[in-house]
C-alpha positions as CSV (number, residue, x, y, z in Angstrom):
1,X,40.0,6.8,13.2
2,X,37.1,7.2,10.9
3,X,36.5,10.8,9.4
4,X,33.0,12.3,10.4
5,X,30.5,11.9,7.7
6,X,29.9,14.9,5.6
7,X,26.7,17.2,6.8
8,X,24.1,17.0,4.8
9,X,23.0,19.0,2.0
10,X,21.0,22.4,3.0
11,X,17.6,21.9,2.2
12,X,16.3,23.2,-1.1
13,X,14.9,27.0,-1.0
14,X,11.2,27.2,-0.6
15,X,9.2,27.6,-4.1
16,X,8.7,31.2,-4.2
17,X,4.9,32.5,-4.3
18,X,3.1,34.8,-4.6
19,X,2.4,37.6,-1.7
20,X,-1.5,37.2,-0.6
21,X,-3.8,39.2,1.1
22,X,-7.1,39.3,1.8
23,X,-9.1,42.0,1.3
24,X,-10.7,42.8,4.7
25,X,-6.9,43.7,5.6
26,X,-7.6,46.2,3.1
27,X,-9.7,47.9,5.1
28,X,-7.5,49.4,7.3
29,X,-4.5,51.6,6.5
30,X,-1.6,49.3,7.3
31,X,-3.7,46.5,5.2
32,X,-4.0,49.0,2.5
33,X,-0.1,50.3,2.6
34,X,1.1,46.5,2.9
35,X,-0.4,46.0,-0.5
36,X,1.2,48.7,-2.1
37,X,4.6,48.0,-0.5
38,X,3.9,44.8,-1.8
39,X,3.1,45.7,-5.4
40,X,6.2,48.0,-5.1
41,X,9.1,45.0,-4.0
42,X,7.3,41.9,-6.5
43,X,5.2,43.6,-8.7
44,X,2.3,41.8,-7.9
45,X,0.1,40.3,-5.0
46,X,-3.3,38.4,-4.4
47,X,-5.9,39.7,-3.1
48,X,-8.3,37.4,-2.0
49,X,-12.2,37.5,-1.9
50,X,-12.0,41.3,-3.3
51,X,-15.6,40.5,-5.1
52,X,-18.4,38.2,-4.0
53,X,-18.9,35.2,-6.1
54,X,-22.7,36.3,-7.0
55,X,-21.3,39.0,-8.8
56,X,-18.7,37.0,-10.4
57,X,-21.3,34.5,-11.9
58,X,-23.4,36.9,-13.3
59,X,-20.6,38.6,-15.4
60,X,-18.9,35.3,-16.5
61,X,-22.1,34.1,-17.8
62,X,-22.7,37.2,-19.6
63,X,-19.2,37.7,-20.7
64,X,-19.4,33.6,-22.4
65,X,-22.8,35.5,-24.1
66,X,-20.7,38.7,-25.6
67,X,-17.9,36.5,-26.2
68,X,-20.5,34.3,-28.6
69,X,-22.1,37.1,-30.3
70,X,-18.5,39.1,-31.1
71,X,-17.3,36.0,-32.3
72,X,-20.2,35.4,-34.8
73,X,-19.8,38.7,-36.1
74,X,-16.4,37.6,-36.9
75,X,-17.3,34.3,-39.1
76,X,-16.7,33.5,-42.8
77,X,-20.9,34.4,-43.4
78,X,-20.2,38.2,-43.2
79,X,-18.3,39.8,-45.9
80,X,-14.0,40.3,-45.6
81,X,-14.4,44.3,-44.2
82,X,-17.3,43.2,-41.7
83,X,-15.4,40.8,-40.3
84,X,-12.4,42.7,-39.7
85,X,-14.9,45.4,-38.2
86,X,-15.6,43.4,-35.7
87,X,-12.4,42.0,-34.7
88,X,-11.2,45.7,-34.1
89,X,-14.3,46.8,-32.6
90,X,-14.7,43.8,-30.3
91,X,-11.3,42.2,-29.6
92,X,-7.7,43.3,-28.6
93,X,-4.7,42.0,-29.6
94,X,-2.8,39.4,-27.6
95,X,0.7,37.2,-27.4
96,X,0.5,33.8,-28.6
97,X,-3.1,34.2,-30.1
98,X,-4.4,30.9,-30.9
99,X,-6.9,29.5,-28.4
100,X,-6.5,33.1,-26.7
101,X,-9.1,36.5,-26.9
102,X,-8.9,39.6,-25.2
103,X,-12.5,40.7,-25.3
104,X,-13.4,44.2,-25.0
105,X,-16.0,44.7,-22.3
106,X,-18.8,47.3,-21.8
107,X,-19.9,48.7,-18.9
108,X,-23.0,46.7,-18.4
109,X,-24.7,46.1,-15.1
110,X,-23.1,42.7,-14.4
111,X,-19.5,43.7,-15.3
112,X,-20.4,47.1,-13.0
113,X,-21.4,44.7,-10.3
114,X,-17.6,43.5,-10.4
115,X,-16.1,46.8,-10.4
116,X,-17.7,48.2,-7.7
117,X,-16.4,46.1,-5.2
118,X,-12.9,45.3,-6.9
119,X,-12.1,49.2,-7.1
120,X,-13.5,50.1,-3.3
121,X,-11.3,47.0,-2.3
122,X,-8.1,47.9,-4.8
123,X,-8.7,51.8,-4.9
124,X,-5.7,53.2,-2.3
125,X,-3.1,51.0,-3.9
126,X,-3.9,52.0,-7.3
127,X,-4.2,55.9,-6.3
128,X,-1.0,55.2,-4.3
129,X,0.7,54.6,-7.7
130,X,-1.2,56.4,-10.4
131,X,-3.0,59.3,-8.0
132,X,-6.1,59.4,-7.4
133,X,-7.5,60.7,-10.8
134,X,-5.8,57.7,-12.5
135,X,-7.6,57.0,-16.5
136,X,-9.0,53.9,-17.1
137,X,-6.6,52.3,-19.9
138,X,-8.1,48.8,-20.8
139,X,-11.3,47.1,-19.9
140,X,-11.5,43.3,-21.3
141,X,-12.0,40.1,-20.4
142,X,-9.1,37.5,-21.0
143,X,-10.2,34.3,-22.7
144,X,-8.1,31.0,-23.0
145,X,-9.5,28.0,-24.4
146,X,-8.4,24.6,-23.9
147,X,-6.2,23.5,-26.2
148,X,-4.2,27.0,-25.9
149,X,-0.5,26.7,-25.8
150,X,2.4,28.6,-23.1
151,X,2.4,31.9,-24.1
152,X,5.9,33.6,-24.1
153,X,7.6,35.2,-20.7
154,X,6.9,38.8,-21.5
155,X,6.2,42.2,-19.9
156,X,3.4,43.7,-21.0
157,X,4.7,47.9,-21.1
158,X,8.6,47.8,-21.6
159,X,11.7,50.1,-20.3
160,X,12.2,51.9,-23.6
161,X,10.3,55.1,-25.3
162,X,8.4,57.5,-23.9
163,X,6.4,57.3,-21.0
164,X,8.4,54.2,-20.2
165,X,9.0,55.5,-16.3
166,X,5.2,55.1,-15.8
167,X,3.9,51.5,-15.5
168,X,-0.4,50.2,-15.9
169,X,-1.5,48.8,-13.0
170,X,-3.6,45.8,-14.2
171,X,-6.3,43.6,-11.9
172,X,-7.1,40.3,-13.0
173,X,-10.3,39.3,-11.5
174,X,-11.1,35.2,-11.2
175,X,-14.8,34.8,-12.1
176,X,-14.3,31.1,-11.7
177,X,-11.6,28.7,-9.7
178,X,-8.3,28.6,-11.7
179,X,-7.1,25.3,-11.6
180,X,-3.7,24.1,-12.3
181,X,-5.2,22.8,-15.6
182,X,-7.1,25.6,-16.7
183,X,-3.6,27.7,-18.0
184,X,-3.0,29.7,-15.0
185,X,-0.8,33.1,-14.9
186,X,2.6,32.9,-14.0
187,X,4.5,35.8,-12.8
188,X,8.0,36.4,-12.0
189,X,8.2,38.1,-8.7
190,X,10.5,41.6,-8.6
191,X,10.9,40.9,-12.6
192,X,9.1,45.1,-13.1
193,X,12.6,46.7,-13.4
194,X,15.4,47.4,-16.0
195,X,17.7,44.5,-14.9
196,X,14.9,41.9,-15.1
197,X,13.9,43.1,-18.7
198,X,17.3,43.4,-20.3
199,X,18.3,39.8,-18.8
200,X,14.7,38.8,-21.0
201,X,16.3,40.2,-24.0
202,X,19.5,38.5,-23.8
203,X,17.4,35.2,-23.2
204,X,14.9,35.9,-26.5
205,X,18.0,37.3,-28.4
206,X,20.8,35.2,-27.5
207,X,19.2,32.1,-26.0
208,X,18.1,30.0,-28.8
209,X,14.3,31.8,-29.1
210,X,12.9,28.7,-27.6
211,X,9.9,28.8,-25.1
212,X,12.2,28.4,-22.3
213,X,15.0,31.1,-23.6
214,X,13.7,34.3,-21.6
215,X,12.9,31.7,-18.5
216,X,16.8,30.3,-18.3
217,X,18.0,33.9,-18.7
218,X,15.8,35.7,-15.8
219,X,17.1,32.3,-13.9
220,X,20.9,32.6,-14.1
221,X,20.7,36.4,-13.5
222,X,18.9,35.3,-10.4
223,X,14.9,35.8,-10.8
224,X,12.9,32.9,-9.5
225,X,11.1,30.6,-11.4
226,X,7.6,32.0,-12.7
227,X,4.9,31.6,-9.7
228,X,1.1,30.3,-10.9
229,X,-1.5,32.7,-9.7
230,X,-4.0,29.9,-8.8
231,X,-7.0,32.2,-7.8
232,X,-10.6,31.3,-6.5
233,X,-13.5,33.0,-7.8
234,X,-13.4,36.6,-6.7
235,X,-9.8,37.1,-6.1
236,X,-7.5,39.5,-8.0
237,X,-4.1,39.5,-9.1
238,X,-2.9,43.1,-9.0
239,X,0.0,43.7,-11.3
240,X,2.7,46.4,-12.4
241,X,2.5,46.3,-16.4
242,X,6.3,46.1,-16.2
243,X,5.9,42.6,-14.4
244,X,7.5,39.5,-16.5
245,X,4.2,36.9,-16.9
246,X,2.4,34.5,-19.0
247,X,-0.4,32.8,-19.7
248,X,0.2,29.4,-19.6
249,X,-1.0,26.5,-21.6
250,X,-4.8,25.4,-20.9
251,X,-4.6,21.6,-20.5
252,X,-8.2,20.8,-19.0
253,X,-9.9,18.5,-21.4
254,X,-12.8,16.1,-21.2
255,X,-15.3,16.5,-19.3
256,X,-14.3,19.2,-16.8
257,X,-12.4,21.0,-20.1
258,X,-13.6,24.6,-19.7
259,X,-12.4,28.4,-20.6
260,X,-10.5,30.3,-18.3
261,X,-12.0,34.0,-18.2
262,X,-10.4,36.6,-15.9
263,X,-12.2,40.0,-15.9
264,X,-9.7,42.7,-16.3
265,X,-8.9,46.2,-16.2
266,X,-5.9,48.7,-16.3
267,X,-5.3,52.2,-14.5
268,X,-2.4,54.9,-16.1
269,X,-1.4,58.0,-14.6
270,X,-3.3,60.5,-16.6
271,X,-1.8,61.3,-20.0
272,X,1.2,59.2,-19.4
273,X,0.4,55.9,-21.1
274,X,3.7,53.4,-21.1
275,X,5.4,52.1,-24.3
276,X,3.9,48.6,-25.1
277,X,0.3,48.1,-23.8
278,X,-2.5,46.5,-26.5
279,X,-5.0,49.1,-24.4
280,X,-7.7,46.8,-24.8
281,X,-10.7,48.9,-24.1
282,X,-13.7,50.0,-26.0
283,X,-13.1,52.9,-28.6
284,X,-15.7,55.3,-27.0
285,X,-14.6,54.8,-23.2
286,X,-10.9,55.8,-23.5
287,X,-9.9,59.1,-21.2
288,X,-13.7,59.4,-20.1
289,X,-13.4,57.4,-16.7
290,X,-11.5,58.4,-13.7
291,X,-10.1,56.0,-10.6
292,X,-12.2,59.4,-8.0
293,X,-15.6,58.6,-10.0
294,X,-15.7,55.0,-10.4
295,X,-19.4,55.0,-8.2
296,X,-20.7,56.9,-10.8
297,X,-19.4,54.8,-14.0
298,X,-22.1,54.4,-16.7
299,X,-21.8,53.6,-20.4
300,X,-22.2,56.5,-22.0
301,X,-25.1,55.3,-24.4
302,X,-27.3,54.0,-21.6
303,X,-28.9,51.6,-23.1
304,X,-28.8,48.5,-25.0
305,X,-25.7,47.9,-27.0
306,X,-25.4,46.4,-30.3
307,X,-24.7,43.1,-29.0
308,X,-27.8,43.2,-26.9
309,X,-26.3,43.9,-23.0
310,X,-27.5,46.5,-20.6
């Protein structure tokens, strides 16, 4: 008699993704603790419609303006130590730089209008972490331009030096759609702890150094593949620092080529700032604002900067 057939092959695992909310659930305490049990297993999780699109128009078009004027300040026209000035003064420092800018924000009334509602959405899971008197650490914008490549798999505060058991929490704010060709995030769910890191290392170290080294590595030592973060305007991405991520390549072109611009900024515990960071913030607002006050946030020249915002 004839054998059986074989069974067939299990069905492939799911894709993993990202763990989303939205932010109404964070209105209520279980809503509010599920997002920091959340950030606690991945080291990440959406949060959807945390700011009203209104608000996120009006800072990305005057983020495009500041991100004009800091750039002309940083043009062949002005002499060698203006330029570099301005680069310090305006921008931060940021893996795989071409086509990319980490522009430092101020605290003008549009990027306000964003905060407001982020933090009152975000504040319990960040307080849950950090305490409720967590510093301000970086305040930028994140610029990629098409053209701009894969950045690297990296963490962005590591598992060595001091202050390395102490992690930023980071939220990325959409202030337009991400699309799939726009270069979205990618993050490595669960990647925030030693294991994750070290299996990174191996990859970068021992792997070759191609793009795809650290990926393979975080792979076979049984990470998942890195999830896109494909957010609408006014979502966030909350993030542990220690979180594996990149930015990926910006491939929009023609006519709907644009910029992707996420708003962003980064809590610490106070006076325990993790190995690693680029702190991306303006000079003069660094250990002035706490997570308790952020109502009462103002820049502390009030009035018009030097590149013309209010």
């Amino acid at each position: 008699s004839e054998s059986p057939p074989p069974p067939p092959p299990p069905p492939p695992p799911p894709p993993p993704v990202l763990e989303t909310m939205h932010a109404t659930d964070l209105l209520k305490d279980l809503g509010r603790e599920a997002a920091a049990d959340a950030l606690a297993r991945n080291g990440a999780v959406v949060v959807r419609a945390a700011v009203p699109r209104r608000e996120c128009d009006d800072a990305l078009h005057q983020i495009r303006r500041r991100l004009a004027r800091a750039v002309a300040k940083t043009m062949p026209v002005h002499p060698a130590h203006a330029r570099h000035a301005a680069s310090a003064r305006y921008f931060g420092d940021v893996a795989s730089p071409s086509g990319r800018r980490d522009l430092k924000l101020s605290l003008s009334r549009p990027v306000l209008s964003v905060l407001l509602p982020l933090l009152r959405c975000v504040r319990a899971p960040l307080a849950a972490f950090l305490t409720s008197d967590a510093e301000l650490a970086e305040l930028a914008a994140l610029c990629s331009e098409p053209g701009a490549k894969d950045q690297p798999l990296h963490p962005d505060t590591q598992y060595a030096g001091a202050g390395a058991h102490c992690a930023l929490i980071t939220a990325f704010v959409a202030l337009q759609d991400v699309r799939p060709d726009m270069g979205p995030t990618e993050v490595v769910p669960g990647s925030h702890v030693r294991d994750a890191h070290e299996a990174l290392t191996r990859g970068n170290v021992f792997g070759g150094g191609g793009i795809t080294a650290g990926e393979d590595a975080l792979t076979n030592a049984g990470y998942p593949s890195p999830v896109p973060a494909l957010l609408c305007v006014g979502d966030v991405l909350l993030m542990d620092s220690r979180t594996i991520h990149r930015g990926t390549a910006n491939h929009s072109c023609g006519v709907t080529a644009t910029d992707r611009l996420l708003l962003y900024c980064s809590f610490q515990i106070p006076k325990n700032a993790p190995p690693g960071s680029t702190y991306t913030m303006l000079d003069e607002y660094k250990g002035r604002f706490k997570l308790s006050g952020y109502e009462t946030w103002a820049d502390p020249h009030g009035r018009e900067n030097e590149l013309g915002e209010m």
